[in-house]
PDB file with SEQRES, HELIX, SHEET and CRYST1 records, atoms N, CA, C and O in Angstrom:
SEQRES   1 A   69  UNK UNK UNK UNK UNK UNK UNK UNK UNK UNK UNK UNK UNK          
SEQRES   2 A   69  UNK UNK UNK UNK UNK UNK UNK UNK UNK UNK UNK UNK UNK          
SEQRES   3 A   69  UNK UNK UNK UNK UNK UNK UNK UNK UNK UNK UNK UNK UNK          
SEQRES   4 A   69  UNK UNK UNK UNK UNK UNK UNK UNK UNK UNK UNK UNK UNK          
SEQRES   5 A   69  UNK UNK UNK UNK UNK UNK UNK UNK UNK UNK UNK UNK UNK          
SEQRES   6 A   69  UNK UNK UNK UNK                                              
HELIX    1 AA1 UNK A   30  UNK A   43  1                                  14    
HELIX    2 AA2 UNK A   52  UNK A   68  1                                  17    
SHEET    1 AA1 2 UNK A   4  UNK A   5  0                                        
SHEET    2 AA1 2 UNK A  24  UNK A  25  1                                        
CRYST1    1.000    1.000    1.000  90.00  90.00  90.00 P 1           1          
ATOM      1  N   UNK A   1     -40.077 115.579  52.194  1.00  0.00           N  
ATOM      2  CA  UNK A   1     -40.820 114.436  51.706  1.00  0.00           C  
ATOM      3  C   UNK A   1     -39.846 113.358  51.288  1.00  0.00           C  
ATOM      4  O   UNK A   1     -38.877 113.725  50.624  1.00  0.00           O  
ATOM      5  N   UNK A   2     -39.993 111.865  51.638  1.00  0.00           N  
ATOM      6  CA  UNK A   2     -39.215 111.140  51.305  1.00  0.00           C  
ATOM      7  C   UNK A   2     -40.206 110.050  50.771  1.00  0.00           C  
ATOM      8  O   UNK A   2     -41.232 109.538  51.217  1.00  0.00           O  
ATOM      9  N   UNK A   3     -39.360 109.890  49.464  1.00  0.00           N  
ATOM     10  CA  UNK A   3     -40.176 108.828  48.475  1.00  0.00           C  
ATOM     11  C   UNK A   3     -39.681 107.340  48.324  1.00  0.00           C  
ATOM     12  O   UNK A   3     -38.667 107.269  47.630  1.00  0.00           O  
ATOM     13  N   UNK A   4     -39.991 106.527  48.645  1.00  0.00           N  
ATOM     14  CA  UNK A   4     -39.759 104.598  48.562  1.00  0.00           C  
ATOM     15  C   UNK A   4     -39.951 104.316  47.921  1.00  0.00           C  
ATOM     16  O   UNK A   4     -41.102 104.699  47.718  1.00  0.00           O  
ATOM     17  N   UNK A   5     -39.438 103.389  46.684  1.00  0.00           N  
ATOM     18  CA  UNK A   5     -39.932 102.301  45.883  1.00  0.00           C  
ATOM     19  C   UNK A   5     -39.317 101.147  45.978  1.00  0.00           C  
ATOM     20  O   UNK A   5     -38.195 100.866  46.399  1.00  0.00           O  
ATOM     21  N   UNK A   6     -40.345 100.370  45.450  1.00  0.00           N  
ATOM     22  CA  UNK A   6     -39.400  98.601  45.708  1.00  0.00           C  
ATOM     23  C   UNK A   6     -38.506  98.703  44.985  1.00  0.00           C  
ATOM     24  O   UNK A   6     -37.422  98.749  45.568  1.00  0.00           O  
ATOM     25  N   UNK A   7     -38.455  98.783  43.558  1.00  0.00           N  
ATOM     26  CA  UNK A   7     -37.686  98.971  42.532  1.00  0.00           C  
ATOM     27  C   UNK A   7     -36.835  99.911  42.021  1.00  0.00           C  
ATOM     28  O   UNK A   7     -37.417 100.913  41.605  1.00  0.00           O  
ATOM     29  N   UNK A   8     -35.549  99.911  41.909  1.00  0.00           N  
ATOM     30  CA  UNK A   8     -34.469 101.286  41.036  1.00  0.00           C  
ATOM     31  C   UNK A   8     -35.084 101.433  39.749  1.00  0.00           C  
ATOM     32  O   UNK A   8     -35.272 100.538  38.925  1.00  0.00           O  
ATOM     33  N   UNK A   9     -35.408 102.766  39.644  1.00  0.00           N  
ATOM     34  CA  UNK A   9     -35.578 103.613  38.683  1.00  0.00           C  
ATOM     35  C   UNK A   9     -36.865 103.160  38.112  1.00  0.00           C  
ATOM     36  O   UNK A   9     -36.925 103.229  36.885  1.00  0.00           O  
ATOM     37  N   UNK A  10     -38.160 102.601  38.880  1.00  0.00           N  
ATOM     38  CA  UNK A  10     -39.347 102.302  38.481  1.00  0.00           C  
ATOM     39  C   UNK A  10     -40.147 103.782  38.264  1.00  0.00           C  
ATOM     40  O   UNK A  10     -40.977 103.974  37.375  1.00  0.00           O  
ATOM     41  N   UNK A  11     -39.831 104.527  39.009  1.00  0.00           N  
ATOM     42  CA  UNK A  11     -40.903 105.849  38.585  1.00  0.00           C  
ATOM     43  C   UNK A  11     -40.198 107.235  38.523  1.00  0.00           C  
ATOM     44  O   UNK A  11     -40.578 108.390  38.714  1.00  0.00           O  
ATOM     45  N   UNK A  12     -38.657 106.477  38.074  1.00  0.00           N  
ATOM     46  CA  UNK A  12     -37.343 107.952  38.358  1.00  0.00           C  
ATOM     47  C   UNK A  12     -37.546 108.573  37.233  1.00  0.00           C  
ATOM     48  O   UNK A  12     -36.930 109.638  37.191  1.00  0.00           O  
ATOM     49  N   UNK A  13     -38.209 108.321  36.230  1.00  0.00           N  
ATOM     50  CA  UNK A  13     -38.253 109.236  34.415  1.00  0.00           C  
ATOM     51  C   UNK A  13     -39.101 109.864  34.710  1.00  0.00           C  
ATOM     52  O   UNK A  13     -38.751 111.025  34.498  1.00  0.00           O  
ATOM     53  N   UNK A  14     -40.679 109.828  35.337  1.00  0.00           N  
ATOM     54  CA  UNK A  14     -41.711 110.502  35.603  1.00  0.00           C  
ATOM     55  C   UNK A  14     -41.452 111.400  36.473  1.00  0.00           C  
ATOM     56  O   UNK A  14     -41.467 112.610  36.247  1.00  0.00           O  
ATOM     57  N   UNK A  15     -41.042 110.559  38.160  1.00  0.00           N  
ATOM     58  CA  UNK A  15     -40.954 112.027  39.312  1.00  0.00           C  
ATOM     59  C   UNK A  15     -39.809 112.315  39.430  1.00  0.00           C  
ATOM     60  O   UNK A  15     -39.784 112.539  40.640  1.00  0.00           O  
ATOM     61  N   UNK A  16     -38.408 112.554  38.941  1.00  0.00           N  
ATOM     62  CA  UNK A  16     -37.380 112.517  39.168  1.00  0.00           C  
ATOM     63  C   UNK A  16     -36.903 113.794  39.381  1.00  0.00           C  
ATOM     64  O   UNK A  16     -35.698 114.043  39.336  1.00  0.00           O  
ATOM     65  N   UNK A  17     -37.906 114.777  39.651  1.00  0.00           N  
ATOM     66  CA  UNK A  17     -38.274 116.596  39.909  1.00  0.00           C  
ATOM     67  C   UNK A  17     -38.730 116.130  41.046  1.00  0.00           C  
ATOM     68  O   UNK A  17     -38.271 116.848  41.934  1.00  0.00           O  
ATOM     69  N   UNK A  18     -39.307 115.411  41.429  1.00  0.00           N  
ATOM     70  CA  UNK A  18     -40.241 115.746  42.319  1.00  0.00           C  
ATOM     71  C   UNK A  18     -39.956 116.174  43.469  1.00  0.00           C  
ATOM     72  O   UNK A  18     -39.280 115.356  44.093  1.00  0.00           O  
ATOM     73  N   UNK A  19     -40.232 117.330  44.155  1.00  0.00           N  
ATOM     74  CA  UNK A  19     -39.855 118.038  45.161  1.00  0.00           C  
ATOM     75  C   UNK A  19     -38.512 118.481  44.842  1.00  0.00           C  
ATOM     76  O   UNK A  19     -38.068 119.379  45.558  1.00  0.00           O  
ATOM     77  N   UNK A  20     -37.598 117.927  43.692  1.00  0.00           N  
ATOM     78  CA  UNK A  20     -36.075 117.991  43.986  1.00  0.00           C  
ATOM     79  C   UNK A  20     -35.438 116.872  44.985  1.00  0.00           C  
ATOM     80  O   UNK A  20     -34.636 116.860  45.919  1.00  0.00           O  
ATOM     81  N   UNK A  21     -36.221 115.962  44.287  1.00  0.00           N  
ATOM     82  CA  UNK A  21     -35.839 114.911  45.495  1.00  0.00           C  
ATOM     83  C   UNK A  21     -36.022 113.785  44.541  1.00  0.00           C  
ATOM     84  O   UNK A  21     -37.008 113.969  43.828  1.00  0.00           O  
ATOM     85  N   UNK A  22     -35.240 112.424  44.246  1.00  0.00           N  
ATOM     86  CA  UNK A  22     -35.305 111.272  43.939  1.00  0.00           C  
ATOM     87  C   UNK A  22     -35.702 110.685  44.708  1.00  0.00           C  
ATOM     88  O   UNK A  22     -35.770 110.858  45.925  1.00  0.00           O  
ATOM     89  N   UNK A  23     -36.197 109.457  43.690  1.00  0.00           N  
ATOM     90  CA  UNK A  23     -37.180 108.094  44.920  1.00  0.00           C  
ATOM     91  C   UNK A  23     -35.869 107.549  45.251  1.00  0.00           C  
ATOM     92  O   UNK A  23     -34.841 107.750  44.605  1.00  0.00           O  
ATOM     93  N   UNK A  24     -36.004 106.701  46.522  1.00  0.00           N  
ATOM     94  CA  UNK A  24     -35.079 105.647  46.848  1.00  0.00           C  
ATOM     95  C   UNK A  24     -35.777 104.773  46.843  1.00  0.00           C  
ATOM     96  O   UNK A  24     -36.993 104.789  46.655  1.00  0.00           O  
ATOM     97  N   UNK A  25     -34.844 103.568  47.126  1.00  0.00           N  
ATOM     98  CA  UNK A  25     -35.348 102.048  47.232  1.00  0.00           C  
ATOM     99  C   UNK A  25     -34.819 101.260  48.139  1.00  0.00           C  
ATOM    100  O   UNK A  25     -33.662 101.039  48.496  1.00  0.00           O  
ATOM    101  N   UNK A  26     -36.439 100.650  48.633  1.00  0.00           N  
ATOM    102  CA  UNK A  26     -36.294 100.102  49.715  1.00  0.00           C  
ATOM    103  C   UNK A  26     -36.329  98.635  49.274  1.00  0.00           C  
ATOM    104  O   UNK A  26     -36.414  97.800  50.174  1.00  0.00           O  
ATOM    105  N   UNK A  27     -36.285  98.301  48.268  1.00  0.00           N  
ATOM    106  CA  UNK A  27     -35.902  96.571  48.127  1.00  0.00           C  
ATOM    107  C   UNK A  27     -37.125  96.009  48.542  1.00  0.00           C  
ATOM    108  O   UNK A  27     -36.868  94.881  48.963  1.00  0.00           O  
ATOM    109  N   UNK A  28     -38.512  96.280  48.641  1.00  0.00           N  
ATOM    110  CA  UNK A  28     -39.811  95.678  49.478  1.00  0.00           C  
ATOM    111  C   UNK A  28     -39.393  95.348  51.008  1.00  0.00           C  
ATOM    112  O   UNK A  28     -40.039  94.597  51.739  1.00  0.00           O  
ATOM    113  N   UNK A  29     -38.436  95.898  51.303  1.00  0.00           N  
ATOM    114  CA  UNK A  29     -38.041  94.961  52.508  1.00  0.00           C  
ATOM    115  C   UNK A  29     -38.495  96.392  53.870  1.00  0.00           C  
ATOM    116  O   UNK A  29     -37.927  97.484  53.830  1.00  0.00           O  
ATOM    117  N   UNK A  30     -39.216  96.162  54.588  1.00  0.00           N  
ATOM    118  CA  UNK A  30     -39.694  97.423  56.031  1.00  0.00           C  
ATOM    119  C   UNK A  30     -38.712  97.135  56.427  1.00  0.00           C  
ATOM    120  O   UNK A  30     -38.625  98.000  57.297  1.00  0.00           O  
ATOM    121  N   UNK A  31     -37.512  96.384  56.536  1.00  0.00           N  
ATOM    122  CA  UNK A  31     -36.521  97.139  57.465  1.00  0.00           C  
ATOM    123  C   UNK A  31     -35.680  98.090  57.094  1.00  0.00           C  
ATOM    124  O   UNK A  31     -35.049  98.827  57.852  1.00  0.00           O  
ATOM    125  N   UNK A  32     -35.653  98.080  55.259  1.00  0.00           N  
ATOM    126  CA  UNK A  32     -34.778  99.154  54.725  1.00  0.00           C  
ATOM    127  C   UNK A  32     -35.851 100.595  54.883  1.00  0.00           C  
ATOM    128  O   UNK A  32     -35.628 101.736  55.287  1.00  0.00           O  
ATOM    129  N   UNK A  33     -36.837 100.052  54.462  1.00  0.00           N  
ATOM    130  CA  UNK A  33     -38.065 101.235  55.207  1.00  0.00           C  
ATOM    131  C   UNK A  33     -37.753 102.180  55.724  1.00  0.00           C  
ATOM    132  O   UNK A  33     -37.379 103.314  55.424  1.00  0.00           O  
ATOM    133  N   UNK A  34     -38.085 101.177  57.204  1.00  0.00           N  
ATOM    134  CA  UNK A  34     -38.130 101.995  58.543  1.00  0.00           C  
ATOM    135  C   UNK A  34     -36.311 102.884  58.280  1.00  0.00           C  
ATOM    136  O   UNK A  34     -36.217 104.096  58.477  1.00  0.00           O  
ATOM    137  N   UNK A  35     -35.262 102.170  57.906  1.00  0.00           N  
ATOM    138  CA  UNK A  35     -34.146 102.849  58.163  1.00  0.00           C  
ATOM    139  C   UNK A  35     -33.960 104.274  57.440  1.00  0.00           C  
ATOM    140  O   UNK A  35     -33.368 105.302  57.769  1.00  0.00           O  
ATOM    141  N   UNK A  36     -34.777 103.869  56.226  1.00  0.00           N  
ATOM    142  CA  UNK A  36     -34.041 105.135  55.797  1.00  0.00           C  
ATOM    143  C   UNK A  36     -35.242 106.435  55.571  1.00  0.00           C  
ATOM    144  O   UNK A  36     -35.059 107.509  54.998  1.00  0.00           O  
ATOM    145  N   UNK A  37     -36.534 105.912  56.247  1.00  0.00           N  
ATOM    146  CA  UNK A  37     -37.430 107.175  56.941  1.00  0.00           C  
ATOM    147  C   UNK A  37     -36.980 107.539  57.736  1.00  0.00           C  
ATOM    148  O   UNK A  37     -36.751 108.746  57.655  1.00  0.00           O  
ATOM    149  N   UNK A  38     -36.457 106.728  59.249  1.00  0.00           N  
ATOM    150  CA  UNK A  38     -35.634 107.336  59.807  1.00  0.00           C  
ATOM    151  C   UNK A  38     -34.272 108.266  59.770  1.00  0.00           C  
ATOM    152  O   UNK A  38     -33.850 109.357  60.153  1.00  0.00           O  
ATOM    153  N   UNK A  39     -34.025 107.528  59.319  1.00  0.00           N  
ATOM    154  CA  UNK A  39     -32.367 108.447  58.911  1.00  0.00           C  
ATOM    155  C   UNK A  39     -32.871 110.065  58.076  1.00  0.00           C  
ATOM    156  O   UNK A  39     -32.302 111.095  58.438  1.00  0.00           O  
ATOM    157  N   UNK A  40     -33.884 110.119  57.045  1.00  0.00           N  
ATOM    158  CA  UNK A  40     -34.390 110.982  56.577  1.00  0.00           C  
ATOM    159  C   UNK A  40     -34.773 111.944  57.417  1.00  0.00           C  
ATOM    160  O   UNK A  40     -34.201 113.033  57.459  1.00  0.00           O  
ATOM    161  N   UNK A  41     -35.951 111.575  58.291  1.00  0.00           N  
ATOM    162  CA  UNK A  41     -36.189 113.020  59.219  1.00  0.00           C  
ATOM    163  C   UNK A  41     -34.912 112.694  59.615  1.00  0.00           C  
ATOM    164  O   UNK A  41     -34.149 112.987  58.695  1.00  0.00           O  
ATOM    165  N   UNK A  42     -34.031 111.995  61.011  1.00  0.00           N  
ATOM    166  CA  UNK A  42     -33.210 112.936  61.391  1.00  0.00           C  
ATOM    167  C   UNK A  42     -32.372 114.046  60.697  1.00  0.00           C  
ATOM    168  O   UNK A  42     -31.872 115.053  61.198  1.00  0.00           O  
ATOM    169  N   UNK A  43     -32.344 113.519  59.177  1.00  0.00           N  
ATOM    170  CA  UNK A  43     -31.538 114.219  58.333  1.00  0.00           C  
ATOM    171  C   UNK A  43     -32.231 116.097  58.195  1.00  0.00           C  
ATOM    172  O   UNK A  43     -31.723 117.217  58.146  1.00  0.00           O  
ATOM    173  N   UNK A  44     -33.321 115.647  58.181  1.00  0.00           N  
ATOM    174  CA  UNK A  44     -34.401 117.003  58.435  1.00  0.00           C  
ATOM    175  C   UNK A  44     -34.186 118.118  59.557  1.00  0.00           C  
ATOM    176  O   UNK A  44     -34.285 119.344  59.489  1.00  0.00           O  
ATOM    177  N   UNK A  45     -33.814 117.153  60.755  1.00  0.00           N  
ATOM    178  CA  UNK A  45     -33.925 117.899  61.586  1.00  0.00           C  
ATOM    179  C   UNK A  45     -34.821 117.212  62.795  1.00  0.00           C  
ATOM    180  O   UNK A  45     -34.801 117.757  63.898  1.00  0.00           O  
ATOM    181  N   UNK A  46     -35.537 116.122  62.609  1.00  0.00           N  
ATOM    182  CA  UNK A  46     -36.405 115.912  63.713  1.00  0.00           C  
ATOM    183  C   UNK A  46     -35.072 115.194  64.452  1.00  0.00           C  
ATOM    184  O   UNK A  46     -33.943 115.048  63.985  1.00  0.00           O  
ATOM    185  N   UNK A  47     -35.591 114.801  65.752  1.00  0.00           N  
ATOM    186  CA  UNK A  47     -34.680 114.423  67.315  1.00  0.00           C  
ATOM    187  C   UNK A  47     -35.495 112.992  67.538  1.00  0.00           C  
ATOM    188  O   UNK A  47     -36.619 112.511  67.392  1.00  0.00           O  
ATOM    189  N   UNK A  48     -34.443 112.714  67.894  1.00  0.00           N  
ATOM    190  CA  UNK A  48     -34.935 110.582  68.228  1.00  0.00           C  
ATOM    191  C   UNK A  48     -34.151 110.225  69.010  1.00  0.00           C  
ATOM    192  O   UNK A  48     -32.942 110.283  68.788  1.00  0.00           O  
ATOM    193  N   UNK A  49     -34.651 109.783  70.082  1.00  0.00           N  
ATOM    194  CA  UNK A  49     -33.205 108.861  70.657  1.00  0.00           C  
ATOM    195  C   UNK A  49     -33.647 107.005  70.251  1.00  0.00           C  
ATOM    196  O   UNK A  49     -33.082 105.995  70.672  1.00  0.00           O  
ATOM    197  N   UNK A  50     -34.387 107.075  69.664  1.00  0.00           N  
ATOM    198  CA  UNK A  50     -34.358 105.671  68.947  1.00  0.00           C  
ATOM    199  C   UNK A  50     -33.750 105.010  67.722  1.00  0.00           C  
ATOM    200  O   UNK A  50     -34.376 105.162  66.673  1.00  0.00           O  
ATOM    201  N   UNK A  51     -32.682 104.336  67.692  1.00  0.00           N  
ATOM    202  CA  UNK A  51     -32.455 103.877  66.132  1.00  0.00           C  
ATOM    203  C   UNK A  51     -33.265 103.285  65.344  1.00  0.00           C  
ATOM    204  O   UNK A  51     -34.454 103.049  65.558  1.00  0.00           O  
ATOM    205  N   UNK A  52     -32.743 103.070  64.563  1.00  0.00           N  
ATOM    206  CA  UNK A  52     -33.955 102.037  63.205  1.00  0.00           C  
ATOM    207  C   UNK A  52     -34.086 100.652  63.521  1.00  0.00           C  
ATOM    208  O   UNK A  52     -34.980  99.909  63.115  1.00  0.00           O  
ATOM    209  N   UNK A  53     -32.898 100.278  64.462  1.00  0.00           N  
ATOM    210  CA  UNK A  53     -32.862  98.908  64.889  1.00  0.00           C  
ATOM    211  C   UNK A  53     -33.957  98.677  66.044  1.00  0.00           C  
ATOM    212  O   UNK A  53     -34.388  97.574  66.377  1.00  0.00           O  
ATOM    213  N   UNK A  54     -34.321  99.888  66.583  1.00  0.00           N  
ATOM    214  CA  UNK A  54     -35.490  99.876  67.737  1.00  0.00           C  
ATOM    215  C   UNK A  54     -36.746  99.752  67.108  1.00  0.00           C  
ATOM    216  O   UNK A  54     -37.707  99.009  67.313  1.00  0.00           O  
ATOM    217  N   UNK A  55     -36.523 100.631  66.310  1.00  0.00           N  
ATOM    218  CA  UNK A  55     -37.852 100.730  65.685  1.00  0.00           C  
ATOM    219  C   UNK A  55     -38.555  99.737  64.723  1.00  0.00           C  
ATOM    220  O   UNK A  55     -39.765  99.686  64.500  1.00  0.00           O  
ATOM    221  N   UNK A  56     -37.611  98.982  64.211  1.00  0.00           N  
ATOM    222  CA  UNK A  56     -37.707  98.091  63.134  1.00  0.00           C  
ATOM    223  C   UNK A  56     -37.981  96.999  64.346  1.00  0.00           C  
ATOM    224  O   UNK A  56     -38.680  96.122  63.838  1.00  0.00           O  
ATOM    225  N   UNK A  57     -37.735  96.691  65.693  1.00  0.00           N  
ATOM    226  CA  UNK A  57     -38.157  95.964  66.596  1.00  0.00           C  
ATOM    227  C   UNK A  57     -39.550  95.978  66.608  1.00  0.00           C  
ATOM    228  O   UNK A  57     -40.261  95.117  66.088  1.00  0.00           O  
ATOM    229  N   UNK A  58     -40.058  97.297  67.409  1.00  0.00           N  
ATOM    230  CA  UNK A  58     -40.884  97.557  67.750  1.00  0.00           C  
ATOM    231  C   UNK A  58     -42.157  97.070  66.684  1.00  0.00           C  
ATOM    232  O   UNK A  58     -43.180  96.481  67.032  1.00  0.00           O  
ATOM    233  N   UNK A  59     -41.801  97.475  65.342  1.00  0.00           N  
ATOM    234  CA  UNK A  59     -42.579  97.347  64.321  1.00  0.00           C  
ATOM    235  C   UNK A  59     -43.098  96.071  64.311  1.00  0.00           C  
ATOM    236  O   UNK A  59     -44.264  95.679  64.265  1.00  0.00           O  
ATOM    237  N   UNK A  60     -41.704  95.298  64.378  1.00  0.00           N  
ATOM    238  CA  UNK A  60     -42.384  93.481  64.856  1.00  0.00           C  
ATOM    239  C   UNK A  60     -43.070  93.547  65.529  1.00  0.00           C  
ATOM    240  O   UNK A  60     -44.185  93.399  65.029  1.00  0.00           O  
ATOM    241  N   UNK A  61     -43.082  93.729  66.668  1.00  0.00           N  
ATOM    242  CA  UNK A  61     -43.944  93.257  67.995  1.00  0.00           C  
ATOM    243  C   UNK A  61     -45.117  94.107  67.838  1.00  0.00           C  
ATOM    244  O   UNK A  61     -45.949  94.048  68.743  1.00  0.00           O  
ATOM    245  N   UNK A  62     -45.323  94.839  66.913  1.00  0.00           N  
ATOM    246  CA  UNK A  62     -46.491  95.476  66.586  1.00  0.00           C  
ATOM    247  C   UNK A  62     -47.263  94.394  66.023  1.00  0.00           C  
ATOM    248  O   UNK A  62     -48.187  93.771  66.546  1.00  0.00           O  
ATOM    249  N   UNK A  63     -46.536  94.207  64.407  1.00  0.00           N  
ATOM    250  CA  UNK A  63     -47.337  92.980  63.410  1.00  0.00           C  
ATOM    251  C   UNK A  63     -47.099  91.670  64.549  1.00  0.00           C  
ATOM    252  O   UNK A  63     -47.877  90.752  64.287  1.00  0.00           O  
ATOM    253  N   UNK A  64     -46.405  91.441  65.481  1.00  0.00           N  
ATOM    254  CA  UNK A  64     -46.867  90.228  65.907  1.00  0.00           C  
ATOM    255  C   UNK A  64     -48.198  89.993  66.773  1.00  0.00           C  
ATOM    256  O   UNK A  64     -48.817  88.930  66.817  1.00  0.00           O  
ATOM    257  N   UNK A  65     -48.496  91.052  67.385  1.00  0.00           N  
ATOM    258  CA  UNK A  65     -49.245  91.451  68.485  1.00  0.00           C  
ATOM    259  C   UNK A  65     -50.643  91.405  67.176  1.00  0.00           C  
ATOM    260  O   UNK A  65     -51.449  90.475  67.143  1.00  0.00           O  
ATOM    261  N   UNK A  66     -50.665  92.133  66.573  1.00  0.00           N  
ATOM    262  CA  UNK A  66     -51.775  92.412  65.548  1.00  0.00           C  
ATOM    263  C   UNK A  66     -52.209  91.155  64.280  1.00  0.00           C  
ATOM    264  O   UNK A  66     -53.148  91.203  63.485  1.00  0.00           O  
ATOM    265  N   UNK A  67     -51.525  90.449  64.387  1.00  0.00           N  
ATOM    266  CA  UNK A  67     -51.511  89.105  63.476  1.00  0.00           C  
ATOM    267  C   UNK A  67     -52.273  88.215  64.617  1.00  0.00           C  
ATOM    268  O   UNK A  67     -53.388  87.736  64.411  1.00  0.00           O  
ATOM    269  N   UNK A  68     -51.828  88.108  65.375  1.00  0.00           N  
ATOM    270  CA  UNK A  68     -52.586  87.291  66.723  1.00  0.00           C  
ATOM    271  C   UNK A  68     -53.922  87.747  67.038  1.00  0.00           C  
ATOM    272  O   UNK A  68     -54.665  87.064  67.745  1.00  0.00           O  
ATOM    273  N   UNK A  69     -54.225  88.717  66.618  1.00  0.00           N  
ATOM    274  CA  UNK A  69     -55.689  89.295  67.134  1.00  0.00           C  
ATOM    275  C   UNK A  69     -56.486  88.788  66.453  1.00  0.00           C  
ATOM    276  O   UNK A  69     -57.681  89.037  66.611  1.00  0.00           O  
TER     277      UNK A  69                                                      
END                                                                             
């Protein structure tokens, strides 16, 4: 399980057990997001031949495609 927050240490006193795992922070920003979900599973174990730089593409042309509709 990997946990995001916009903010350092906004909910680290409460879940800072949680799973045995600290929140990170993504700065509000989806490209730190996407990078470091990614990087996480691979860290897991899942297989990608896509980087975060693809994906963080793709993600655009998603919201661009879907903003236009």
């Amino acid at each position: 399980m990997l946990g995001l927050e916009q903010k350092r240490h906004r909910y680290e006193i409460a879940l800072s057990d949680l799973l045995g795992r600290d929140i990170d922070v993504d700065e509000g920003k989806y490209e730190v997001a996407i990078r470091k979900v990614r990087n996480g599973l691979v860290g897991e174990g899942f297989e990608t031949s896509a980087g975060s730089a693809r994906i963080v593409s793709d993600y655009e042309d998603v919201q661009e495609w879907y903003s236009e509709g």
